[in-house]
N, C-alpha and C positions, 0 to 999 in steps of 0.2 A: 537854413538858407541854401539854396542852390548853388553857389558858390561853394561854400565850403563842405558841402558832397561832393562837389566837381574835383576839390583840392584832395579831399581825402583818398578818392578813388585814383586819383592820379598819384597819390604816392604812393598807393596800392601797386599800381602797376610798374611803378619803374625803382620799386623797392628792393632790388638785386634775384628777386626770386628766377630761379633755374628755369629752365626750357623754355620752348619755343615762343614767338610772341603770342599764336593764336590758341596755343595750348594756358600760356599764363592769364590771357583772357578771357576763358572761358572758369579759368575757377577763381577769377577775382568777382566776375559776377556773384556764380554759386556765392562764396565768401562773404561780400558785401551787402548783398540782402539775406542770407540766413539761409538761404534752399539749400537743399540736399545735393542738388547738380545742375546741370546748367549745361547748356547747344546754343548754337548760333548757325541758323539755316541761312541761304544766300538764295535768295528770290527774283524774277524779274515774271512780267506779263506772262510770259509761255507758263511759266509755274515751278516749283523748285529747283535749281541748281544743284543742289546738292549741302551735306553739312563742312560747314568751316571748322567746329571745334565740337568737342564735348568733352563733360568730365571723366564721366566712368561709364560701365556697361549699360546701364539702365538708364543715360542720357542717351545714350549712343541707340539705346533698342527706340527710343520715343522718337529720334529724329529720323528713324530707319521708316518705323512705321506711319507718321505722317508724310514721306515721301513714296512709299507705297500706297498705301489707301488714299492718298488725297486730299486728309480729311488730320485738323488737330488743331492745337493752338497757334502755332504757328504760322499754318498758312490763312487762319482770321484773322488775324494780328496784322497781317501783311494785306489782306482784301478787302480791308473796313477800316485800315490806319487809324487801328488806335488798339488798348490794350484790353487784351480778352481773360478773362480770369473765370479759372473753374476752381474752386476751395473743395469740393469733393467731387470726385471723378466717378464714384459707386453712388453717390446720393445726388445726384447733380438738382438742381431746381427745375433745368427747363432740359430735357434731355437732349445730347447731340453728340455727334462723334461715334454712331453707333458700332463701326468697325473700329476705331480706333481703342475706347475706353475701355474695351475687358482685356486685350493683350496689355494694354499701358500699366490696367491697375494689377495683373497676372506677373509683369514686369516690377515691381515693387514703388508706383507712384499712386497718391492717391490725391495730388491738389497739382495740378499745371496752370502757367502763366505765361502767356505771350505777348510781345512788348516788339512794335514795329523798329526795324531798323530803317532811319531815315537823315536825310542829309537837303535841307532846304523842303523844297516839295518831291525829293527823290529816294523813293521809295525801294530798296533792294534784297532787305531780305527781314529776320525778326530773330531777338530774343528770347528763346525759350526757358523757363524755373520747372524745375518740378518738386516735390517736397513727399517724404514718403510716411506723411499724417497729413490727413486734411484741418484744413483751417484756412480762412480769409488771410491776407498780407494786410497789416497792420500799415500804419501812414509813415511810419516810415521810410519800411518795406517797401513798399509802392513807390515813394516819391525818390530812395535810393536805387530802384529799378530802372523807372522811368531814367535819373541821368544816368544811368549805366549802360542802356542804350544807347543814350546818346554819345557818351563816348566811343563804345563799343564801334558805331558807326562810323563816326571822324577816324577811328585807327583802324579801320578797315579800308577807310578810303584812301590813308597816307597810306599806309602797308602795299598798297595799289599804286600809289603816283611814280614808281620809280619802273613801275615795269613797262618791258615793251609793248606799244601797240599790240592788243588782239591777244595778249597775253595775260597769265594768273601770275600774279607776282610770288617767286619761290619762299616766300616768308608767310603767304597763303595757301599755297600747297602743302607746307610742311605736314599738318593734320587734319587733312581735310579730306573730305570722301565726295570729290563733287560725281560719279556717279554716271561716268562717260561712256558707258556702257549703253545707259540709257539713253544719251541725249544723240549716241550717234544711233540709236535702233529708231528713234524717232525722227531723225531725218531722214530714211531708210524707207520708212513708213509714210513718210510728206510724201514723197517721190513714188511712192507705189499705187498711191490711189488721191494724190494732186489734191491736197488738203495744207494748211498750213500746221507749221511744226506744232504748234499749241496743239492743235484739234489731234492730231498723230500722238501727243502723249496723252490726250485722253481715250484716244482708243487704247493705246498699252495700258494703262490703268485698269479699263475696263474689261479686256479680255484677260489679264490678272487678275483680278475680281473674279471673276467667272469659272475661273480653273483654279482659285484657291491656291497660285503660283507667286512666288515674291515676283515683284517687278522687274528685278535686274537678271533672273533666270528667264523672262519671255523676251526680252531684251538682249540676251544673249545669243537666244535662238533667231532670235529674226536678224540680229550681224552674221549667224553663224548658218543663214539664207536654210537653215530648218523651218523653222513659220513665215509666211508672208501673206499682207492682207489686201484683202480686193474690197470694191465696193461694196458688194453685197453683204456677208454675213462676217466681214468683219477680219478673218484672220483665216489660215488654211493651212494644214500641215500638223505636224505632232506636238498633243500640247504639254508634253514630255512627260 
């Protein structure tokens, strides 16, 4: 019953376990459904925020790399509200994530899972699983994901209610990598060639792509007024 997942995972969470709240979120997931690790990305319309949590290195490299390339469970999860499952990441059925799948599975994942974060009809970021043997989520599995979302959502949004206007709540900063680097090279870029911020991170995506650059080194350079891009082709200056 939904309820008594609801109950279990809630004494999950406030069962005295140590650190931070979004660090303990992040591996009651893992925990509660069986994966191997677990991220919690924070989303809105422009496109990734950045990560709120992860468990260990090889959560951490998957939420890195679907905020670089663009492309993962995560942000499907989040652009089709509803949940996206790959059970083999090397044998997939319909193939997709063409940038993302060989570093992820090179990374030690071989099955991801993406589960919308959502509050009413308000959509903000998703639940990521990865597991490092492929296999289908059993009905459990799934149906203990699903409200672990849910939760996960609701104590993202308390975690939030106590903070100032315009502000990240310091109980959400604690482990988070929202990745400000980026989001201020992309204003940068709105303003250079009168585009809105959305369309400005998908130019830095795309001329990172192109130069085989992580995102937050081109991103770097266009704060650090090294690259700057004009209408034309895109981006000018050293592509480091």
């Amino acid at each position: 019953m939904p309820g008594e997942r609801r109950l279990r995972i809630l004494a999950r969470l406030t069962g005295g376990t140590s650190g931070a709240e979004t660090s303990r979120l992040c591996r009651v997931c893992a925990d509660i459904t069986g994966m191997s690790g677990a991220g919690i990305m924070l989303m809105s319309e422009a496109g990734p925020r950045g990560s709120l949590c992860t468990t260990d290195e090889v959560s951490a490299l998957i939420e890195q790399l679907q905020y670089d390339l663009g492309e993962g469970p995560c942000l499907d999860a989040y652009r089709l509200d509803r949940p996206v499952l790959e059970p083999d990441i090397r044998r997939p059925v319909v193939p997709r994530w063409l940038a993302f799948s060989g570093p992820a599975l090179g990374a030690g994942a071989r099955a991801v899972f993406g589960f919308p974060l959502r509050v009413g009809s308000v959509r903000f970021g998703a639940l990521n699983l990865f597991r490092d043997r492929p296999g289908t989520l059993d009905a459990d599995q799934h149906a203990d994901a699903l409200v672990m979302a849910d939760v996960a959502a609701q104590s993202i949004l308390l975690l939030q209610a106590g903070a100032p206007p315009g502000q990240v709540a310091a109980e959400l900063e604690a482990g988070a990598d929202f990745q400000y680097v980026v989001h201020q090279a992309a204003g940068m870029v709105a303003a250079q060639i009168d585009v809105s911020v959305g369309e400005a991170l998908v130019r830095l995506h795309a001329h990172a792509f192109s130069h085989d650059r992580p995102l937050t080194d081109v991103a770097r350079d266009v704060v650090g007024r090294v690259t700057r891009f004009d209408e034309s082709d895109g981006a000018t200056g050293s592509p480091g």
